[in-house]
C-alpha positions in Angstrom: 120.0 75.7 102.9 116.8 77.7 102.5 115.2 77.5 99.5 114.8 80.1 97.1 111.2 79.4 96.5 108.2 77.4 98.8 107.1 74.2 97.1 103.6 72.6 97.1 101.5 69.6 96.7 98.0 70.3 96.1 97.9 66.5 97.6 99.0 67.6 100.7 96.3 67.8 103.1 97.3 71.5 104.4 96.9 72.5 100.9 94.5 75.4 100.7 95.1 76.8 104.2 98.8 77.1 103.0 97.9 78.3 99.6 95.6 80.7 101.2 98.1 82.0 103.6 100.3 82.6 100.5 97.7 84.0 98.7 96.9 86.7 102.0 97.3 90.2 101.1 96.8 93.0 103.1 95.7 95.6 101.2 94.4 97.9 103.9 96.1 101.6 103.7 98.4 102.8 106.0 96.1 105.0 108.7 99.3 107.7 108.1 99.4 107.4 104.9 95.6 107.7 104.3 95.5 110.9 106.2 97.9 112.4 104.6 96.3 112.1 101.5 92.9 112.9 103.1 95.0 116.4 104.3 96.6 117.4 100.7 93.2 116.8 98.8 91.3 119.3 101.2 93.6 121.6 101.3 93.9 121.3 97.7 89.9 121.7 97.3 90.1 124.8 98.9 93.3 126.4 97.9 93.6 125.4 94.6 97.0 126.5 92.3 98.4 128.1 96.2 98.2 124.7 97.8 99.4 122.6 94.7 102.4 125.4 94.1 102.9 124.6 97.7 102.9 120.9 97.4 105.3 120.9 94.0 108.1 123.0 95.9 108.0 120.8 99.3 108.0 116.6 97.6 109.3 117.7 93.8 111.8 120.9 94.8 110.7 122.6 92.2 110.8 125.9 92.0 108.6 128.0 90.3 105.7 131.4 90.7 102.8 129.8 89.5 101.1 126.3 88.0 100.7 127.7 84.7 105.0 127.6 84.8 104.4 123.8 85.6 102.9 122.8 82.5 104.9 120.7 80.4 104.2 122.7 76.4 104.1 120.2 73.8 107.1 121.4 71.7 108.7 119.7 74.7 106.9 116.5 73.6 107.9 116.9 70.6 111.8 117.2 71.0 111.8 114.7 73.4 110.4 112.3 70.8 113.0 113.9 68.2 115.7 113.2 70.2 115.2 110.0 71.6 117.8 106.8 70.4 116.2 105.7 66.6 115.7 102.3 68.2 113.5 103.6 71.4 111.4 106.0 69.2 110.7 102.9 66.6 109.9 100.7 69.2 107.5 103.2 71.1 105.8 103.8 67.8 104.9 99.9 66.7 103.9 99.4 70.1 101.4 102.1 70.4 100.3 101.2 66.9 99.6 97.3 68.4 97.6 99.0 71.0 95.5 101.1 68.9 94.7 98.7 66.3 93.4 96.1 69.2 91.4 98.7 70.6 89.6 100.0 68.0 88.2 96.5 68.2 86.4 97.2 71.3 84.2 100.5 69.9 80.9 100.7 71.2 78.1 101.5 69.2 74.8 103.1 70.0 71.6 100.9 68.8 67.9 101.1 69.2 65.1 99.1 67.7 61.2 100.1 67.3 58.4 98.1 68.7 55.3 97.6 66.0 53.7 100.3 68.0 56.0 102.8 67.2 58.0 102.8 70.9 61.9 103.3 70.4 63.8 102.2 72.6 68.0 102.4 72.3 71.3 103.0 74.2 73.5 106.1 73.3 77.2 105.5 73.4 79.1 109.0 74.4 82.8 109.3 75.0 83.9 110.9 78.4 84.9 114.4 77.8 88.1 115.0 79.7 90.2 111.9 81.4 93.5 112.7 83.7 96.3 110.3 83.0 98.7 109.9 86.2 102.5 108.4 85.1 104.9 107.9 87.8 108.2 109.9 87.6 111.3 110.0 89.4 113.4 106.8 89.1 110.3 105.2 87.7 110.0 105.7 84.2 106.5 104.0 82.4 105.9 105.0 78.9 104.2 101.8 78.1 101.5 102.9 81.1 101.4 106.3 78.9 100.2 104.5 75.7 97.8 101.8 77.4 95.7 104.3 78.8 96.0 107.3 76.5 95.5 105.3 73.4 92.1 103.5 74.4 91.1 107.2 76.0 91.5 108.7 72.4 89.7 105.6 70.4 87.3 106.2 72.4 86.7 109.9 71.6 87.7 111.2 74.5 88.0 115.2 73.6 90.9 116.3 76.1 93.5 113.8 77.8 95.7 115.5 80.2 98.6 114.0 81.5 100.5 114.6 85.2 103.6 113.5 86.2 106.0 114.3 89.1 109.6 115.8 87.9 111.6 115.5 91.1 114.2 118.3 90.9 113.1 119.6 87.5 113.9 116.1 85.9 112.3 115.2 83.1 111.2 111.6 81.1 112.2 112.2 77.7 110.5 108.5 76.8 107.4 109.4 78.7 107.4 112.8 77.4 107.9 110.9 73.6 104.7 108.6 74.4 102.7 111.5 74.8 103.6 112.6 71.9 102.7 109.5 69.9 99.5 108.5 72.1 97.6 111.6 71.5 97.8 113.5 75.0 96.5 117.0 74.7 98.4 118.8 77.7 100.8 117.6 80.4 102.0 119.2 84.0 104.9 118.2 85.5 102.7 117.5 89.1 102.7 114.5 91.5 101.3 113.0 94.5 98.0 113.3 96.3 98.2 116.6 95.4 98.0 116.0 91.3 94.8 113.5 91.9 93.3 116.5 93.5 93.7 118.5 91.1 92.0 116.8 88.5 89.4 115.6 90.6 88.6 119.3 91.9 90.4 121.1 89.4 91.9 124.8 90.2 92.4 127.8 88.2 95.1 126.6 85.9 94.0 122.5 85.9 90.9 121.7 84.6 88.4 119.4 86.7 88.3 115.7 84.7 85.7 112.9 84.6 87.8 110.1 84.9 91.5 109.1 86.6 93.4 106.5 85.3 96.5 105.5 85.7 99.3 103.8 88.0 100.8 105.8 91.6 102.8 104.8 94.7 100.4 104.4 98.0 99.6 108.3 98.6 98.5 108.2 94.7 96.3 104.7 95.4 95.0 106.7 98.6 94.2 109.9 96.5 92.4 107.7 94.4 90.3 106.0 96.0 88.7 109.2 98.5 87.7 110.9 95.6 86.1 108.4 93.5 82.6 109.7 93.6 83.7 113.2 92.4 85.4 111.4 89.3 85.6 107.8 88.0 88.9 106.0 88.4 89.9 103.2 86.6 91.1 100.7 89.6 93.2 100.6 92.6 96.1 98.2 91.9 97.6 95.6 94.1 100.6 94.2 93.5 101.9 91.9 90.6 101.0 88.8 89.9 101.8 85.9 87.3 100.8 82.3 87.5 102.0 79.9 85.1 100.1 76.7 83.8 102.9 74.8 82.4 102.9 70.9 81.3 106.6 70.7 81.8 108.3 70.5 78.1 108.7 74.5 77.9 112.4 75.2 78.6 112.4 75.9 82.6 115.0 78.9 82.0 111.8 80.3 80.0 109.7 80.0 82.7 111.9 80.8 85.8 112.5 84.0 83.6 108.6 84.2 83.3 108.3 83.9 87.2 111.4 86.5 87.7 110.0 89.2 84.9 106.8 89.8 87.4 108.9 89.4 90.8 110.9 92.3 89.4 108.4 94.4 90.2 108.8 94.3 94.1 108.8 92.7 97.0 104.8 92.0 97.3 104.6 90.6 93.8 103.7 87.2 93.4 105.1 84.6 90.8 103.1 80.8 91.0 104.1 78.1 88.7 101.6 75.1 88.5 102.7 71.7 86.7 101.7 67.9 87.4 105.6 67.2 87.3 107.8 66.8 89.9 110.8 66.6 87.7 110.0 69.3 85.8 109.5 71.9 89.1 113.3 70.7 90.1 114.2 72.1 87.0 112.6 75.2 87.2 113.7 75.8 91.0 117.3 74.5 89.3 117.0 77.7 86.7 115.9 79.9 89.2 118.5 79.3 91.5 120.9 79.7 88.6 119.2 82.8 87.0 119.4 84.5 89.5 122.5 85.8 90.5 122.5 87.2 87.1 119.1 89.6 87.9 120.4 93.2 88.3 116.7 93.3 90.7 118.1 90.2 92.3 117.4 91.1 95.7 113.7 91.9 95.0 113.1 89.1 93.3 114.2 86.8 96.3 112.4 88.6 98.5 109.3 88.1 96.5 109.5 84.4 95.8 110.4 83.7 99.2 107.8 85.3 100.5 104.8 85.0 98.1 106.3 82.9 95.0 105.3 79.1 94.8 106.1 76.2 92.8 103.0 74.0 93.3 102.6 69.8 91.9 99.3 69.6 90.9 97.6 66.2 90.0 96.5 67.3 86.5 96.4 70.4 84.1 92.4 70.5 85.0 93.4 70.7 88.9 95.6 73.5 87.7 92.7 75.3 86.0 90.8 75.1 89.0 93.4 76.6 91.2 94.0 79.1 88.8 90.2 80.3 88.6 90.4 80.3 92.7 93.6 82.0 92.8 92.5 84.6 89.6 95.4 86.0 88.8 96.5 89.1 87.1 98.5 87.4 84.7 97.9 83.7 83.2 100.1 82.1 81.0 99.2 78.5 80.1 102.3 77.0 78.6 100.8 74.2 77.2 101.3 71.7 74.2 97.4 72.7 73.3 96.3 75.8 74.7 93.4 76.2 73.4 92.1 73.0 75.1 92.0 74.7 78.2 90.4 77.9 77.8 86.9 76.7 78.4 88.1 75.9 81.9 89.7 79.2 83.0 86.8 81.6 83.9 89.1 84.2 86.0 92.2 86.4 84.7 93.2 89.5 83.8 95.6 88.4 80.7 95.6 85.1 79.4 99.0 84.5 77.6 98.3 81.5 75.5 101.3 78.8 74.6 104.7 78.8 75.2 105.7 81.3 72.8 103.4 84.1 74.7 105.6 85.5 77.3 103.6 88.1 79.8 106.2 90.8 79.3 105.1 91.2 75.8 101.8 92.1 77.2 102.8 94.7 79.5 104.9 96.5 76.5 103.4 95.6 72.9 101.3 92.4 72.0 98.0 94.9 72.1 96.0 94.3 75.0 95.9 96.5 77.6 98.4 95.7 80.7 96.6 97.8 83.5 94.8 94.4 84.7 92.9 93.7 87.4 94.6 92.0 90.5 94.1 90.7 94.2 91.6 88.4 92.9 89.1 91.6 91.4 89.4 89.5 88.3 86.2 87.7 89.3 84.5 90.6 88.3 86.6 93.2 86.8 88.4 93.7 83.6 90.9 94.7 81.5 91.2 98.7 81.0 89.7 99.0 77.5 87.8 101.5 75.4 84.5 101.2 77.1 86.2 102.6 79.8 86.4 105.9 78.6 82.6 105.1 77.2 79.5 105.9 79.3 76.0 104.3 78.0 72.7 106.8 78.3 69.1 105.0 77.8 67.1 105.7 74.8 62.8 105.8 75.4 60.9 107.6 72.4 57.2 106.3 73.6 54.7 106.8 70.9 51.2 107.5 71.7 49.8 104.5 71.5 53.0 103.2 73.4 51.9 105.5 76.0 48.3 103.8 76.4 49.7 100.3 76.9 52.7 101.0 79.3 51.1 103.6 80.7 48.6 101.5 82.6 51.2 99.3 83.5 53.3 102.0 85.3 50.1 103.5 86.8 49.5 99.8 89.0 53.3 99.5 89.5 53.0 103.2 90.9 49.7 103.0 93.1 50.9 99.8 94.3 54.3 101.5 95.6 52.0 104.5 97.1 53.9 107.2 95.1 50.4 108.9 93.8 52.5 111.4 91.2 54.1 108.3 89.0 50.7 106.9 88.8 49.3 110.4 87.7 52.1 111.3 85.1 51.5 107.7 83.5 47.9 108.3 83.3 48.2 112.0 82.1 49.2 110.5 78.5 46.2 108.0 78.5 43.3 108.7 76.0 40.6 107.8 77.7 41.5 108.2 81.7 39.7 106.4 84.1 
């Protein structure tokens, strides 16, 4: 019988070529699907509201005159939040209260200090002015994604937040529609696809042109993305899910098969890794998996996905399994340890750190605080979590005095000549008292 899930020995001396081959990830665009993309944003750029009316009617069948019929008015948002089930709306408004009160932690401030000769020198912190929010629709329904990256926009100070999101067949989200309510979004249209990212990057006569794109798309939308950064900031190009679990074996193995499973759910290119120095304990956990399921209404993307990419992995020690972790750098990280704590110094590289065995990832992705849009595919060597200073830019402060002027003024005048650019060197020595 084939197992449900590959197992490894970091003993094994084929360890790290198989762990890498797991590991491999092809994140390459589709050559078709890149040039599509590349097709809808120019002809979008040039056409503006006639090429995006075009674009709505042909993927979303909807059928309307103009873009300005497209947008979605917020007494929409406002019944939709009316209306929702008592228990949806109350959950929707302690989550994005979590998320605002973590974020306000993360506020940048500007500074400056004065050198005894008078020279002030500083950083300016400014809010971006307008940011475009992209939320999947269709059978995909994210209003957590709607309050992680609305919320931090508006802590931030972001003026104008405007939200798109595909309504296939005139269908509307009335829980994404609620979220906007609650996080602050300042206009919404019910656009999709390429052709929405283009919009905001170029902006036409009804959509305004944004600063900065953020937010979760199928492959066209990743492809979109990633052309017309340069024009606008965006906030990262996801790969698929991941979770890797540091586990000492005494957390129930139901809890962390269902750990494994909430990430797998996702699809079939997610990837689910448990590491634990017992043996016993891993036939447990493949026991609970196998056992759990049957009972997954997503069962047969979650096979797929441990099958193909999933591991269960016998590691010497929980330090080996820190190591592995900071090589493998995972999106998610829970360590489901006795002492949690003890470990942190050793785990440089994650997205999310979930911390003892009570700290289940899917409380991240919905209402712990943090922010859930993570980096992944390993960019968690040197990327972070969407936060606040995202939706923060940083300009240089330099308030030379005159007597500052004498001192660095000669020292950008050598520095200049030595460079041969003859006009640096002059404009330093212009300010000089007594010029040589």
């Amino acid at each position: 019988m084939m197992r449900t899930i590959t197992r490894l020995d970091s003993r094994d001396p084929e360890f790290e070529v198989t762990l890498s081959k797991l590991l491999a990830f092809d994140a390459e665009q589709d050559d078709a699907i890149d040039a599509a993309a590349a097709g809808i944003l120019q002809h979008v750029r040039r056409e503006g509201d006639t090429a995006l009316l075009r674009y709505t009617r042909q993927f979303d069948q909807v059928m309307v005159d103009s873009v300005a019929e497209l947008e979605i008015p917020r007494r929409d948002w406002q019944s939709a939040l009316a209306t929702l089930p008592a228990a949806q709306r109350e959950a929707l408004e302690v989550a994005a209260q979590r998320v605002r009160d973590y974020h306000v932690h993360q506020v940048q401030e500007s500074w400056s200090y004065t050198e005894p000769d008078g020279t002030r020198l500083g950083q300016q912190i400014t809010p971006l002015d307008r940011v475009g929010l992209y939320v999947p629709g269709g059978k995909a329904s994210y209003p957590s994604s709607v309050l992680m990256n609305a919320i931090p926009a508006k802590v931030a100070g972001v003026s104008e937040v405007i939200m798109v999101t595909p309504t296939p067949g005139g269908q509307r989200n009335a829980m994404v529609l609620a979220a906007a309510a609650i996080a602050g979004v300042d206009r919404c249209f019910a656009i999709g696809g390429a052709q929405a990212v283009a919009a905001l990057a170029y902006g036409t006569a009804t959509i305004p042109a944004v600063d900065k794109i953020v937010g979760p798309g199928n492959a066209y939308v990743a492809a979109a993305k990633r052309r017309v950064f340069g024009t606008v900031g965006i906030d990262m190009i996801a790969g698929p899910s991941e979770i890797l679990i540091i586990c000492d074996g005494k957390t129930p193995a139901d809890w962390i098969a269902m750990d494994l499973f909430s990430q797998a759910e996702h699809d079939e290119l997610a990837q689910a890794i448990l590491l634990c120095p017992d043996a016993q304990y891993l036939d447990a956990v493949e026991a609970s998996i196998d056992k759990l399921l049957p009972t997954m209404p997503r069962a047969d993307i979650i096979r797929t996905s441990l099958r193909d990419r999933g591991a269960l992995i016998l590691v010497r020690d929980l330090q080996e399994a820190c190591e592995i972790s900071n090589n493998i750098a995972p999106e998610h990280l829970e360590v489901s340890c006795e002492n949690p704590d003890a470990w942190l110094p050793s785990l440089r590289h994650a997205g999310a750190i979930f911390m003892g065995r009570h700290s289940s990832e899917s409380l991240g992705d919905y209402c712990a605080g943090p922010n859930h849009v993570l980096p992944t595919s390993r960019t968690a060597r040197f990327s972070s979590p969407l936060g606040v200073y995202d939706f923060q830019k940083r300009s240089s402060l330099i308030h030379v005095s005159a007597a500052g002027a004498q001192t660095l003024g000669k020292v950008a005048n050598e520095l200049a000549l030595g460079e041969g650019l003859q006009a640096h060197a002059a404009s330093a020595r212009y300010r000089l008292t007594n010029i040589q």
